[in-house]
ZADO-1210 file (C-alpha; in nm, 4 decimals, padded with zeros to 6 digits):
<atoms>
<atom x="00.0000" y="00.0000" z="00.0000" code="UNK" pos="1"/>
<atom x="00.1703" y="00.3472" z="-00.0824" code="UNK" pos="2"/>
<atom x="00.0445" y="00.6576" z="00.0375" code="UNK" pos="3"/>
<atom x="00.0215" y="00.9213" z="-00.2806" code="UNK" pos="4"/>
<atom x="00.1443" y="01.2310" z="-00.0426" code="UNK" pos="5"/>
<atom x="00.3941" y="01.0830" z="00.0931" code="UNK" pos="6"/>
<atom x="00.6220" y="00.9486" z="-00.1693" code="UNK" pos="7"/>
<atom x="00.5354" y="00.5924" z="-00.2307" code="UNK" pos="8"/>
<atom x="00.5963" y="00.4833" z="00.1411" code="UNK" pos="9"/>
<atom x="00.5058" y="00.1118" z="00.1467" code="UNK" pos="10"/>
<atom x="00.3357" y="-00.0211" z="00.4694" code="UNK" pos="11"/>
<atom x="00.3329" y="-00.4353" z="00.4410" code="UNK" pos="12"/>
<atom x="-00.0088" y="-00.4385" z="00.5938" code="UNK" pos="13"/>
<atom x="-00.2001" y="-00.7394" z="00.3884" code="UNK" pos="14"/>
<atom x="-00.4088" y="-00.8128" z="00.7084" code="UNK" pos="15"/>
<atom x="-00.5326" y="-00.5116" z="00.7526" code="UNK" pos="16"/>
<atom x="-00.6335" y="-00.4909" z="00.2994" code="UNK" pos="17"/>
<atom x="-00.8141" y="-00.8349" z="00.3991" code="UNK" pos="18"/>
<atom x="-00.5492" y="-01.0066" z="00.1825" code="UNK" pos="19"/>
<atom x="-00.4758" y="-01.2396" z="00.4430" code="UNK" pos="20"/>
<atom x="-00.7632" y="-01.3726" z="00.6350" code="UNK" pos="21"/>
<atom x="-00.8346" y="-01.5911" z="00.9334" code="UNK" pos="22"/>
<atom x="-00.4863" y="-01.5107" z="01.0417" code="UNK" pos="23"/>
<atom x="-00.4062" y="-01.5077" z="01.4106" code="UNK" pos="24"/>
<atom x="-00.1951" y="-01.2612" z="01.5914" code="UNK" pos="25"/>
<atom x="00.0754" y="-01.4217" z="01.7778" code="UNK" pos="26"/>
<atom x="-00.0446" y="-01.5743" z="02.1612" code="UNK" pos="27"/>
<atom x="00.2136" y="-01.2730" z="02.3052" code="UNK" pos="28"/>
<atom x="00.0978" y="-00.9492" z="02.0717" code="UNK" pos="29"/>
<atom x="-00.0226" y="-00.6722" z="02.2884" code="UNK" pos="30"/>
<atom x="-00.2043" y="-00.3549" z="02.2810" code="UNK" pos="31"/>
<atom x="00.0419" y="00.0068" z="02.1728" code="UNK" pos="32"/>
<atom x="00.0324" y="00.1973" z="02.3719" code="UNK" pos="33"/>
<atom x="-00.0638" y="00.5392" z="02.3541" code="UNK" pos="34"/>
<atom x="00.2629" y="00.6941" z="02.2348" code="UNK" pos="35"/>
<atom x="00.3499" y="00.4036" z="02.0203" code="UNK" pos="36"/>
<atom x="-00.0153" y="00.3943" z="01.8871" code="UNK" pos="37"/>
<atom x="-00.0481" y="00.7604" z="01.7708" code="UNK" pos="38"/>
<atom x="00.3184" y="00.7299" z="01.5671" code="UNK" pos="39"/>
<atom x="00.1012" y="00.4929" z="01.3427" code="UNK" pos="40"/>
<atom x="-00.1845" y="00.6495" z="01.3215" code="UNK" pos="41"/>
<atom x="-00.0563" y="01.0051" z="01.2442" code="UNK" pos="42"/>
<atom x="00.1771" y="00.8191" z="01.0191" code="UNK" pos="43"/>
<atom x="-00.1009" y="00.6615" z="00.7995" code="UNK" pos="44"/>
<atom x="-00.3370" y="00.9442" z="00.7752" code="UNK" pos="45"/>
<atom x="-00.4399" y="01.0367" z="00.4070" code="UNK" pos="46"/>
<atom x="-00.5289" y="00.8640" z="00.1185" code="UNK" pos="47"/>
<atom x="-00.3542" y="00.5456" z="-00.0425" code="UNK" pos="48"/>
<atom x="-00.3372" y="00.3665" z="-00.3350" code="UNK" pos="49"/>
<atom x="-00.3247" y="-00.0126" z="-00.3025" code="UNK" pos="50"/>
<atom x="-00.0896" y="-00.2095" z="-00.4978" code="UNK" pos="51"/>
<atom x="00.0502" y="-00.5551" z="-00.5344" code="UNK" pos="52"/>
<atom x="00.4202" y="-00.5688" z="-00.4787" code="UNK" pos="53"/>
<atom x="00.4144" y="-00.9136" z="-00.6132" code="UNK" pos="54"/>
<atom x="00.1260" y="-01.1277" z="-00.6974" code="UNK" pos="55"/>
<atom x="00.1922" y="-01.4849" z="-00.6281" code="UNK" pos="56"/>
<atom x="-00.0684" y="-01.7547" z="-00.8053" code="UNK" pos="57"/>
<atom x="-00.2284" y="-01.8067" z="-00.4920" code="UNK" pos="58"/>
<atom x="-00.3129" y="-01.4322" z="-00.4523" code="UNK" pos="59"/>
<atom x="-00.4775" y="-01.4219" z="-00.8145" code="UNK" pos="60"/>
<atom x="-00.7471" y="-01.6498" z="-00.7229" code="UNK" pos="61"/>
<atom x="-01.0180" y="-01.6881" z="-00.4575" code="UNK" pos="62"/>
<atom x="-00.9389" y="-02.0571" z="-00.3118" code="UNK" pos="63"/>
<atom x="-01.0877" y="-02.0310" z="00.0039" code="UNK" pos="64"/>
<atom x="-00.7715" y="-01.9514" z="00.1795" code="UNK" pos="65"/>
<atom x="-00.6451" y="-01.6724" z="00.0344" code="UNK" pos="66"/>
<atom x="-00.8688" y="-01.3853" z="-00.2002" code="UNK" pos="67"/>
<atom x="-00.6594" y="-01.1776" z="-00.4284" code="UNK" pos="68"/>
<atom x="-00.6504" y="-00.8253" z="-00.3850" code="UNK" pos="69"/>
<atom x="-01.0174" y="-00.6620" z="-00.3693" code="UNK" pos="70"/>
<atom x="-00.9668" y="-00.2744" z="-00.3620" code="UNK" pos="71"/>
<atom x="-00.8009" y="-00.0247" z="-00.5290" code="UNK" pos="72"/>
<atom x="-00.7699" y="00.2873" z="-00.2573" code="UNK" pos="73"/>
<atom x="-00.7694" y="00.3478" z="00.0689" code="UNK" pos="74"/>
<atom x="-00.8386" y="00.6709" z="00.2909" code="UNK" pos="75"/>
<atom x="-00.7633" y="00.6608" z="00.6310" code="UNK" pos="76"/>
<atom x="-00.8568" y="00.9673" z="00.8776" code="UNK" pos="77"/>
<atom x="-00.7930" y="00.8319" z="01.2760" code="UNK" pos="78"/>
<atom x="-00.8113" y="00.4671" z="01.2998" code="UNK" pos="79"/>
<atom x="-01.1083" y="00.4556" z="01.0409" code="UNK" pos="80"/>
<atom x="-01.0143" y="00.3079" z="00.7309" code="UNK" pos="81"/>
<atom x="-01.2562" y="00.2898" z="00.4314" code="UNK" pos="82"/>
<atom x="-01.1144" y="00.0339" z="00.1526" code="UNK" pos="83"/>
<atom x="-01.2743" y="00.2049" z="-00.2056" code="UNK" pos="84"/>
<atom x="-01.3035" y="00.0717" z="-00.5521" code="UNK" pos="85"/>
<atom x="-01.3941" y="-00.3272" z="-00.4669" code="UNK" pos="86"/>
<atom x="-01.5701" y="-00.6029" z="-00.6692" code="UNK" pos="87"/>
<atom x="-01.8909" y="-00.3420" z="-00.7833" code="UNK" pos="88"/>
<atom x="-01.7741" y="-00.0777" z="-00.6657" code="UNK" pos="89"/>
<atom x="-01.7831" y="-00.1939" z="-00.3519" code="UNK" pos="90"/>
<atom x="-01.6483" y="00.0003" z="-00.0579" code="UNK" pos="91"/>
<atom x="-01.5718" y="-00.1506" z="00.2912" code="UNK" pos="92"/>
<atom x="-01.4909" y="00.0701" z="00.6116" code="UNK" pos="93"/>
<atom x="-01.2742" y="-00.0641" z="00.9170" code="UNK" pos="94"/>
<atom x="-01.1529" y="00.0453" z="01.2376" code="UNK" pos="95"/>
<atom x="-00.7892" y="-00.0270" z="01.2680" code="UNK" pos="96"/>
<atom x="-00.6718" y="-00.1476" z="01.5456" code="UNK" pos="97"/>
<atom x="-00.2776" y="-00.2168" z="01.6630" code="UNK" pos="98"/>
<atom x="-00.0910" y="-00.4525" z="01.8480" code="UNK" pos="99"/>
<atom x="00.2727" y="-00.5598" z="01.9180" code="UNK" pos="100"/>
<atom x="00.4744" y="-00.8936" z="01.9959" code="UNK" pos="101"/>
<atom x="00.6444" y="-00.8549" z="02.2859" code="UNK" pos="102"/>
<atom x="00.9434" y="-01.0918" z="02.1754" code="UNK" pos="103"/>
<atom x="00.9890" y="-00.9508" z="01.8569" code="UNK" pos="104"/>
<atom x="00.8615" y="-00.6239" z="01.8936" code="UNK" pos="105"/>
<atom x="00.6972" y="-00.7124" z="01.5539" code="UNK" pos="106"/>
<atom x="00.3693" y="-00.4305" z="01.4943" code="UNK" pos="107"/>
<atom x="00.0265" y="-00.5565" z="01.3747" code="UNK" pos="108"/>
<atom x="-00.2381" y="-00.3333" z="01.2054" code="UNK" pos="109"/>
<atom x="-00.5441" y="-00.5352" z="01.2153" code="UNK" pos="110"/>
</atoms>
């Protein structure tokens, strides 16, 4: 996903795009906290256009496991998150929501 203002930053967020679903944060991911959380969050404000940075042949079909990529945009103001230009123009909206491993230090955007 790469933000248009900012340069073609690229957040590896496929969770969050609904790329990868059903997956499970791991048993020790925590809450941010405060500081940590609003980093991210000012950090991803704006609007962003989603692209593949590689597409394997998993990620072109829908097999039940894995769907390939649905939407096109994304604008993000807070920790709301609406996903735009979907399967019929379809338009989904999130709340995102952030969480850390505590032995890898690893961040999660759900």
């Amino acid at each position: 996903m790469s933000n248009d203002g900012q340069g073609g930053c690229i957040i590896g967020c496929l969770q969050c795009l609904g790329i990868v679903p059903n997956s499970k944060l791991p048993a020790d991911a925590v809450a941010l906290s405060q500081e940590e959380e609003k980093i991210w969050v000012d950090s991803l404000q704006g609007d962003w256009s989603i692209q593949a940075a590689s597409l394997e042949p998993v990620m072109q079909v829908h097999n039940g496991n894995q769907r390939p990529i649905a939407f096109n945009s994304a604008k993000i103001t807070g920790k709301a998150m609406i996903l735009q230009g979907g399967p019929n123009g379809r338009v989904s909206q999130q709340q995102l929501k952030f969480t850390k491993s505590t032995s890898t230090g690893q961040v999660y955007i759900d």
